[in-house]
FILOLUM-206329 format. One record per residue (C-alpha): x, y, z; chain. Coordinates in nm, 3 decimals, decimal comma. Example, Ala and Ser with C-alpha at 12.3 -4.5 7.8 and 13.67 -1.06 7.14 Angstrom:
2
+---------+---------+---------+-----+
!      c1 !      c2 !      c3 ! mol !
+---------+---------+---------+-----+
!   1,230 !  -0,450 !   0,780 !   A !
!   1,367 !  -0,106 !   0,714 !   A !
+---------+---------+---------+-----+
***
This chain:
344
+---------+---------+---------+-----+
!      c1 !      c2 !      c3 ! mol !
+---------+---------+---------+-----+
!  10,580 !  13,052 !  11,556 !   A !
!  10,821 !  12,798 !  11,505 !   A !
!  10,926 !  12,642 !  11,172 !   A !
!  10,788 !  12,300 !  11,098 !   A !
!  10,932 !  12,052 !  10,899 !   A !
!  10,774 !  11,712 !  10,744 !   A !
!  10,967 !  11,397 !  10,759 !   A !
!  10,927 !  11,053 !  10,622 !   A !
!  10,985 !  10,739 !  10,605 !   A !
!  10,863 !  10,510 !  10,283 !   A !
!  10,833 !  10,205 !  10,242 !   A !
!  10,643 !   9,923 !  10,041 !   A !
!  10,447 !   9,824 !  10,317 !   A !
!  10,415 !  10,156 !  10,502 !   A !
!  10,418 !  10,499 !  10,522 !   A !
!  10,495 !  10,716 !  10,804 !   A !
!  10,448 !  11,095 !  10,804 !   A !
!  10,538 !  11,310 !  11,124 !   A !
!  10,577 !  11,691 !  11,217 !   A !
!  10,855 !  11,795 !  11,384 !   A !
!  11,030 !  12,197 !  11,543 !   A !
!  11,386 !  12,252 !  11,634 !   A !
!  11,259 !  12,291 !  12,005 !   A !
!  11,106 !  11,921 !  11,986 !   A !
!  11,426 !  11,755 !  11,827 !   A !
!  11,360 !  11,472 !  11,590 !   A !
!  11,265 !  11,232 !  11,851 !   A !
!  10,993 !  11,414 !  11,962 !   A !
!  10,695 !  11,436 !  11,682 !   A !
!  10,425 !  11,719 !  11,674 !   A !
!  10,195 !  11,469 !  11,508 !   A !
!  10,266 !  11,114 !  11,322 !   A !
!   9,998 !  10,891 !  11,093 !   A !
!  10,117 !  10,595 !  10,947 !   A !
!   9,968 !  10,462 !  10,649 !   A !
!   9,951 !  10,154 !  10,422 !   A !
!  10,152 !  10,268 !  10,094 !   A !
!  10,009 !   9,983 !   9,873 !   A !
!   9,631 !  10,170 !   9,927 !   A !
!   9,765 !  10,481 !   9,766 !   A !
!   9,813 !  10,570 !   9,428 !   A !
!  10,100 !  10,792 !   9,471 !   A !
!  10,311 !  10,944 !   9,752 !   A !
!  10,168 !  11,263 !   9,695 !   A !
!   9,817 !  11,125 !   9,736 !   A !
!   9,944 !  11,079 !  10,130 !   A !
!  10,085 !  11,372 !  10,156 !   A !
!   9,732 !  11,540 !  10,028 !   A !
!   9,569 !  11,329 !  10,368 !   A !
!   9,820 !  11,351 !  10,622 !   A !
!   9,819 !  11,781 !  10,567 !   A !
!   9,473 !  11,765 !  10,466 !   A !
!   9,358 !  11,886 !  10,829 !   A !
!   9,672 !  12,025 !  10,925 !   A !
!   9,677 !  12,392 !  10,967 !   A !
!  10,037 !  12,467 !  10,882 !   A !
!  10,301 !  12,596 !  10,668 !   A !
!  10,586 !  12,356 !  10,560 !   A !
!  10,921 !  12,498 !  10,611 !   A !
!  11,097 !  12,181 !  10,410 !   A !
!  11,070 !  11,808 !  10,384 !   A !
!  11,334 !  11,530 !  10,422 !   A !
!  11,208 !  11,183 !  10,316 !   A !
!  11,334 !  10,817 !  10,350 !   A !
!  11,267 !  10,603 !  10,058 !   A !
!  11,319 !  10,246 !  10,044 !   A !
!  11,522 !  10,296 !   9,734 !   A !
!  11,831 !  10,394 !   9,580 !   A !
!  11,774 !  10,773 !   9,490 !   A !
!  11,959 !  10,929 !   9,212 !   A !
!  11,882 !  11,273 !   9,027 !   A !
!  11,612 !  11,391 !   9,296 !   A !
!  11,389 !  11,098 !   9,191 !   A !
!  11,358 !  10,705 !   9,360 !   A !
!  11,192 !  10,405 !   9,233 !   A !
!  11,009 !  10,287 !   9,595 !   A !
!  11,093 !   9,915 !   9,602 !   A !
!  10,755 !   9,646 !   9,584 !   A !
!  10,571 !   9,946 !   9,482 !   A !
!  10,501 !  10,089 !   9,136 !   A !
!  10,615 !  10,486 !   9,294 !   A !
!  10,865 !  10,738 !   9,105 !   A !
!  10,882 !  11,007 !   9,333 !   A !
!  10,996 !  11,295 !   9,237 !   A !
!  11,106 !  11,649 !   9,459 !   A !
!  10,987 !  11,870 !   9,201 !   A !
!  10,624 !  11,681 !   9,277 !   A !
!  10,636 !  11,624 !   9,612 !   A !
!  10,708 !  11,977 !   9,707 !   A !
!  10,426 !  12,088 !   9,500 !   A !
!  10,204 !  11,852 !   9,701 !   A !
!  10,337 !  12,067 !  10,033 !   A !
!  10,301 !  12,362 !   9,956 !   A !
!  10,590 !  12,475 !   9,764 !   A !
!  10,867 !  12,409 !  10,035 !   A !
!  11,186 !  12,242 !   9,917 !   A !
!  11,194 !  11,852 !   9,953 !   A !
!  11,507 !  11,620 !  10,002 !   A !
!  11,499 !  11,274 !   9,894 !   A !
!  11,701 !  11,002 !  10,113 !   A !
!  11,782 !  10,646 !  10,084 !   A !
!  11,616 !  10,443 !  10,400 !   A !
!  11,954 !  10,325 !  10,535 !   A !
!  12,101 !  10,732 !  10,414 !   A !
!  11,825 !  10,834 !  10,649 !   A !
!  11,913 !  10,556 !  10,940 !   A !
!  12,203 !  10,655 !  10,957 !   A !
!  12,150 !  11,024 !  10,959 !   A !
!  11,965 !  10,899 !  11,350 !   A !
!  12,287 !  10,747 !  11,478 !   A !
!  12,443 !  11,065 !  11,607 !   A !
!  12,121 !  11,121 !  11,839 !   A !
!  12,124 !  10,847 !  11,971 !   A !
!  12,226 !  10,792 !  12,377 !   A !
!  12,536 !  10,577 !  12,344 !   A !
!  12,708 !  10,854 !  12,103 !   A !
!  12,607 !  11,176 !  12,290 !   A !
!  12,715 !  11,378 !  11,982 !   A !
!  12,443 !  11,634 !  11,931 !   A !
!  12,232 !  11,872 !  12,154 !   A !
!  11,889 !  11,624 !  12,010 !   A !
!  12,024 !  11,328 !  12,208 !   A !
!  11,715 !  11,046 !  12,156 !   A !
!  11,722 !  10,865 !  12,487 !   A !
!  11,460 !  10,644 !  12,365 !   A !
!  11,613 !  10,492 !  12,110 !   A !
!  11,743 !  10,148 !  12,257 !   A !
!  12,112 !  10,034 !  12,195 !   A !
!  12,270 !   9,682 !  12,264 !   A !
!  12,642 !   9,628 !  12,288 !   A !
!  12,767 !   9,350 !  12,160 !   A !
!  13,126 !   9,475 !  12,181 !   A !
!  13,192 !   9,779 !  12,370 !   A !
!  13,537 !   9,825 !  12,222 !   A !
!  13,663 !  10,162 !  12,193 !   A !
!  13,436 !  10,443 !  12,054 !   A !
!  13,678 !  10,718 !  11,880 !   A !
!  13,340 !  10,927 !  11,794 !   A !
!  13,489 !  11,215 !  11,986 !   A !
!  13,790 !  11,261 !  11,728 !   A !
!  13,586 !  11,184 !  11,434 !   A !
!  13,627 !  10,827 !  11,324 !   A !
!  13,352 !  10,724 !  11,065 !   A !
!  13,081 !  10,478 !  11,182 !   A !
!  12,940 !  10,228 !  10,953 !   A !
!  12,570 !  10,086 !  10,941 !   A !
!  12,475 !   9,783 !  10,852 !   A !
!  12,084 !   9,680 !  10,811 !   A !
!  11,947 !   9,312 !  10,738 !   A !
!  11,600 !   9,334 !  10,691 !   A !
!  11,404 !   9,256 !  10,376 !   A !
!  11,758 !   9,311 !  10,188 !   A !
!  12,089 !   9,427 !  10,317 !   A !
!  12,126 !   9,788 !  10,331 !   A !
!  12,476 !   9,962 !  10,445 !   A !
!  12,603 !  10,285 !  10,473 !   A !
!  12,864 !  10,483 !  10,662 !   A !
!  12,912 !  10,864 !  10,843 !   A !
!  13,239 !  11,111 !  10,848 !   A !
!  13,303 !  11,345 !  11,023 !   A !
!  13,305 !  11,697 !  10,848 !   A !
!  13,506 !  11,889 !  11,157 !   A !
!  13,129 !  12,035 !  11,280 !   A !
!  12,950 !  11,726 !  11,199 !   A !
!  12,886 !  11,341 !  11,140 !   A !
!  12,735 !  11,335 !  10,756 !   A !
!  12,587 !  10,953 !  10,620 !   A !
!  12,682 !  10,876 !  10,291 !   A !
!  12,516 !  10,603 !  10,090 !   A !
!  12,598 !  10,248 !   9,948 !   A !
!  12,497 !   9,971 !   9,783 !   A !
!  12,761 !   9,734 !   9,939 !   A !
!  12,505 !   9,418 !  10,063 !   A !
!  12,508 !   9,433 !   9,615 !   A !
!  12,893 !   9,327 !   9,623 !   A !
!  13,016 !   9,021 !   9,570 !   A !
!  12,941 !   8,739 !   9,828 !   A !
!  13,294 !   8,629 !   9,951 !   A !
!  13,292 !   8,342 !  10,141 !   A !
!  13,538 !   8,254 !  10,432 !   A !
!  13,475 !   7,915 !  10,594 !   A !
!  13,462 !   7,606 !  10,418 !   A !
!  13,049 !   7,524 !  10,462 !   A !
!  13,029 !   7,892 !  10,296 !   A !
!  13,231 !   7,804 !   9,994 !   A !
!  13,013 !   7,468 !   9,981 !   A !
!  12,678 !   7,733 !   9,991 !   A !
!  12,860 !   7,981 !   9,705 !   A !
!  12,919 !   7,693 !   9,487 !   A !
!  12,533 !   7,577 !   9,550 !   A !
!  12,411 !   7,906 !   9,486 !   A !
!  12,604 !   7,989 !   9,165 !   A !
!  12,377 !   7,686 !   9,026 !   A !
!  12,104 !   7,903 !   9,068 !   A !
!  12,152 !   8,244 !   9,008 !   A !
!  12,432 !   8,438 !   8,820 !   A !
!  12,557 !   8,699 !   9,049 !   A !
!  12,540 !   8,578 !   9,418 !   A !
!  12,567 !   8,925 !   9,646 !   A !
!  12,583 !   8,930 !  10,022 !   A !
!  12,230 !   9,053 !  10,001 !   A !
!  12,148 !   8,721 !   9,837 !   A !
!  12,242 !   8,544 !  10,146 !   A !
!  12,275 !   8,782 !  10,442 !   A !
!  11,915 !   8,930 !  10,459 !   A !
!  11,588 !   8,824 !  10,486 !   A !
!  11,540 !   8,720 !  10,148 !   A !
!  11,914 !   8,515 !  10,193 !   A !
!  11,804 !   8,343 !  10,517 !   A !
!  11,536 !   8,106 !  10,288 !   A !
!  11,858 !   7,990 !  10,050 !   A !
!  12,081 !   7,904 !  10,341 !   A !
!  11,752 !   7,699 !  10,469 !   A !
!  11,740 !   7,551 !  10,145 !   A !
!  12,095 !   7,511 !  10,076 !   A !
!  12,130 !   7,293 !  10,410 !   A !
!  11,812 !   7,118 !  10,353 !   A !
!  11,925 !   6,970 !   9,948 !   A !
!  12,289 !   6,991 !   9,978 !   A !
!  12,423 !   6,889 !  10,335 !   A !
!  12,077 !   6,667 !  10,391 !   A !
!  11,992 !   6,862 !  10,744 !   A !
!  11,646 !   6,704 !  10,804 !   A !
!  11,342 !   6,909 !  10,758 !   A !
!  11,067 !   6,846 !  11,041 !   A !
!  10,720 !   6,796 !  10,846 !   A !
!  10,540 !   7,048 !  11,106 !   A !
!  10,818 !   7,301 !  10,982 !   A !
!  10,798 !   7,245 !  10,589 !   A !
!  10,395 !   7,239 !  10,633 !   A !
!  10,463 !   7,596 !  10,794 !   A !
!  10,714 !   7,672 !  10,567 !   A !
!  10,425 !   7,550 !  10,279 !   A !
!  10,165 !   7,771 !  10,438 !   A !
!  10,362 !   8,093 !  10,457 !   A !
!  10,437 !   8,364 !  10,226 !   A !
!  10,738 !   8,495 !  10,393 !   A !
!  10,953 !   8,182 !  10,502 !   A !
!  11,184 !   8,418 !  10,718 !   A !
!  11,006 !   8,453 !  11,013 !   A !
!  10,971 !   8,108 !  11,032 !   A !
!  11,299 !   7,980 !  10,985 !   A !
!  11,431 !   8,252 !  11,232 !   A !
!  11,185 !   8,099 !  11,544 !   A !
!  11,258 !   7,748 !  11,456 !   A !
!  11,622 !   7,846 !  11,548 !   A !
!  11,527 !   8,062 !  11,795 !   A !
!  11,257 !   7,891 !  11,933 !   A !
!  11,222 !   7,535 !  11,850 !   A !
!  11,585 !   7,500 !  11,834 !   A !
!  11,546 !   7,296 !  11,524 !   A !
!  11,872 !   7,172 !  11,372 !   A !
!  11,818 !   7,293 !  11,060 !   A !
!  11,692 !   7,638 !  11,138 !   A !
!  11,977 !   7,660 !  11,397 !   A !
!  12,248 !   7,597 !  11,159 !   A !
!  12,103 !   7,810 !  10,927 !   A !
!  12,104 !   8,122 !  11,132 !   A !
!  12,480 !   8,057 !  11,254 !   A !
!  12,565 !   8,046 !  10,903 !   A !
!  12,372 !   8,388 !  10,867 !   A !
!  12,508 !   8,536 !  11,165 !   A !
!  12,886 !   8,404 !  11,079 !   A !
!  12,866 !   8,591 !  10,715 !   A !
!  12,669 !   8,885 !  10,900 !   A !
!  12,982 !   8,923 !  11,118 !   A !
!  13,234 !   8,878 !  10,828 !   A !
!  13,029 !   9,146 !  10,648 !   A !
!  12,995 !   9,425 !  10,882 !   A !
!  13,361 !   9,342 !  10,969 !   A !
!  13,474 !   9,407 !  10,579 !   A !
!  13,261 !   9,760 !  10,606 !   A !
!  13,464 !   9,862 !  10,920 !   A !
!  13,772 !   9,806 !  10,730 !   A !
!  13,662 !   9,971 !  10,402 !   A !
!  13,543 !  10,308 !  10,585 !   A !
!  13,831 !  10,219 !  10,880 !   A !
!  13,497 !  10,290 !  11,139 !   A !
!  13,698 !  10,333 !  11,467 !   A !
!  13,357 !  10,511 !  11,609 !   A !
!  13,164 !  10,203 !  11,563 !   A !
!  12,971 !   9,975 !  11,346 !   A !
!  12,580 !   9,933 !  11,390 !   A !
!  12,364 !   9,672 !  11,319 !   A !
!  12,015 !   9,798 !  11,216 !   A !
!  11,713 !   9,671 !  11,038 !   A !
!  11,443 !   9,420 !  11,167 !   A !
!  11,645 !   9,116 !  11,205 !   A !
!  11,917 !   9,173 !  11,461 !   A !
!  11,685 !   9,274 !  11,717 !   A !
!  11,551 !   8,929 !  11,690 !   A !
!  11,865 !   8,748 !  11,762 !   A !
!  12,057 !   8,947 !  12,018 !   A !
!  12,134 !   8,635 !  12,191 !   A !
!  12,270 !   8,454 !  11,897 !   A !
!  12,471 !   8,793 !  11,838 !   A !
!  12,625 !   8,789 !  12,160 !   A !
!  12,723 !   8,448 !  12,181 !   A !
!  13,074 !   8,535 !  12,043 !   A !
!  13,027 !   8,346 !  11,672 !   A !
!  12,974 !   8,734 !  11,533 !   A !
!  13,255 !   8,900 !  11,679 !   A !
!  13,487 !   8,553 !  11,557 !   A !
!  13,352 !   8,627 !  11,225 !   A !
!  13,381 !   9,016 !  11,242 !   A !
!  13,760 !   9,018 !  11,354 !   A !
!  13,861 !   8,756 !  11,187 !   A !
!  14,059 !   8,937 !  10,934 !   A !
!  14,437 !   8,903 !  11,005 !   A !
!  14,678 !   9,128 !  11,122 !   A !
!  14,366 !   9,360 !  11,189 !   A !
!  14,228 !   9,109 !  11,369 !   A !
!  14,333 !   9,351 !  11,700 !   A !
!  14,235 !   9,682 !  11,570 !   A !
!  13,870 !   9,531 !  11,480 !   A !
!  13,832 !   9,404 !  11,805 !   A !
!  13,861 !   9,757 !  11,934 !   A !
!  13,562 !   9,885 !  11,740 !   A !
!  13,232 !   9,891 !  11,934 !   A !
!  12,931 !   9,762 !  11,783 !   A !
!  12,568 !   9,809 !  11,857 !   A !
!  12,226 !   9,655 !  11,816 !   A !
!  12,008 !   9,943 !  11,716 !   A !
!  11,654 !   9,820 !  11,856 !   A !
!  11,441 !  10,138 !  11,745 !   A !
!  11,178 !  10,050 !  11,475 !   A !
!  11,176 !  10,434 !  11,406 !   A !
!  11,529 !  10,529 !  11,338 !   A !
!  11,454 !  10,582 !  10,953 !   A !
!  11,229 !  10,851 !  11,047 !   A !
!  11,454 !  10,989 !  11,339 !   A !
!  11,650 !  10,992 !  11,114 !   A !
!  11,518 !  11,194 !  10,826 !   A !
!  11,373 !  11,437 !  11,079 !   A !
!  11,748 !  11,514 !  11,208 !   A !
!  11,818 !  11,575 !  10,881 !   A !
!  11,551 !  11,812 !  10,796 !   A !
!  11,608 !  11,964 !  11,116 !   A !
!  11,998 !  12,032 !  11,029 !   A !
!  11,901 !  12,181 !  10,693 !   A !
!  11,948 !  12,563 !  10,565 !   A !
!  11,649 !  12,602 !  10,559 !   A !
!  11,562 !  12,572 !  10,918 !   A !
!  11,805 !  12,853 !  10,929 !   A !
+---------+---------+---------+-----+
***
């Protein structure tokens, strides 16, 4: 019988626990359950329900954590979790466990996927959008970089190790927020009134898109509709909002505010591709860019992303990708369970 290997992903709203073989692939789950993490005590507790009718022995684990992880342990973010390997494997079984950050883990998915064709596991279902085809140079082993608004900013990047593409972790939406137009110095200068370290996650995500709103609405006078601040009033997440008002509505305010989003979005991923040189491609994950592909494409991104000088050429070569594929984390950590010694 065929090894079988658990893979996660983990997250403060959700948990999602599949089963996967080496004949299946990682896009191809034996069995999946998806729970709500907040109902749980512990990660181990799910663990304990997923297997707890499962007749099967647990060759290893990989698992995405929404978290940096650091000495085999991770602090799940919105949720009161430490998990730990030691405790996890214990909760399996015995079988060795492997702790990755969420955007470690997306990344891990992007050589499966179609538009790459870099491993025998391609995932044909995961959906792609080119927003610049560029020039891939995956085939001679440039890196790739990943960058994820969602609820934060996440980034990371892959290189190539002469057999394989390996993701490597960062914390770069936690830099400083540099800004490049004049409207985005006016926003820096608004922000550093509030808070004392402004990051790009501060602005580019889905907890920044609220202080560009705000920034517009108290310090350039954009009007407000009263429909859209009653929303606004009535919600607990203002993000979704703001983003169909734009999208949607086409309300001034929430218009402006997502060009200014998608502008620094641009000049973001754009710094990443320079900092890890990522000649195979740069690729825009988490849950807001499939959202906005229109707004993506419309050429203010791409301005933004080359807009960098005498490299202003070289960027434009470099294909990037909307990754539309609300289960890359956990392709992802099942490709690299699936790629581990102890599959073998």
């Amino acid at each position: 019988m065929s090894e079988i290997i658990l893979a996660g992903d983990v997250g403060g709203t959700k948990t999602t626990l599949a089963l996967f073989t080496p004949e299946q692939g990682p896009g191809n789950p034996l069995v999946k359950t998806t729970y709500r993490s907040n109902e749980y005590a512990a990660l181990e507790n799910i663990l304990f329900a997923f297997l707890a009718d499962k007749d099967v022995k647990i060759a290893g684990a990989s698992i995405g954590v929404a978290g940096p992880v650091l000495d085999n342990q991770a602090q799940i973010t919105n949720l009161t979790w430490i998990v730990k390997t030691d405790s996890l494997s214990q909760a399996i079984g015995g079988a060795p466990v492997t702790l990755l950050n969420d955007l470690v883990a997306t990344a891990n998915a992007i050589p499966y996927l179609s538009a790459t064709s870099l491993h025998r596991w391609r995932h044909e279902a995961a959906s792609l959008k080119a927003i610049n085809p560029g020039k891939p140079q995956t085939q001679k082993g440039g890196a790739i970089g990943v960058v994820a608004p969602g609820t934060g900013l996440g980034e990371a990047y892959l290189v190539w190790t002469g057999k394989r593409y390996q993701a490597c972790p960062s914390e770069g939406g936690h830099a400083n927020f540099a800004p490049g137009t004049p409207i985005e110095i006016e926003l820096l200068q608004y922000m550093l009134q509030r808070y004392e370290h402004i990051s790009y996650e501060r602005i580019c995500s889905g907890k920044g898109i609220p202080n560009i709103y705000a920034f517009l609405r108290d310090q350039k006078n954009i009007p407000e509709p009263d429909w859209l601040k009653k929303k606004l009033a009535e919600t607990h997440d203002p993000t979704p909002v703001i983003i169909e008002s734009a999208v949607k509505q086409q309300v001034e305010i929430g218009v402006k505010t997502l060009q200014i989003f998608i502008s620094i979005l641009g000049s973001e991923a754009g710094n990443l591709a320079l900092k890890v040189f990522a000649i195979g491609g740069i690729y825009l994950a988490g849950g807001i860019p499939p959202r906005i592909i229109p707004q993506l494409e419309d050429g203010a991104f791409m301005r933004a992303f080359t807009h960098k000088g005498r490299f202003a050429e070289t960027l434009s070569k470099i294909p990037v990708y909307i990754v539309d594929n609300p289960g890359i984390a956990l392709l992802g950590a099942a490709a690299y369970g699936l790629d581990q010694s102890w599959q073998g």
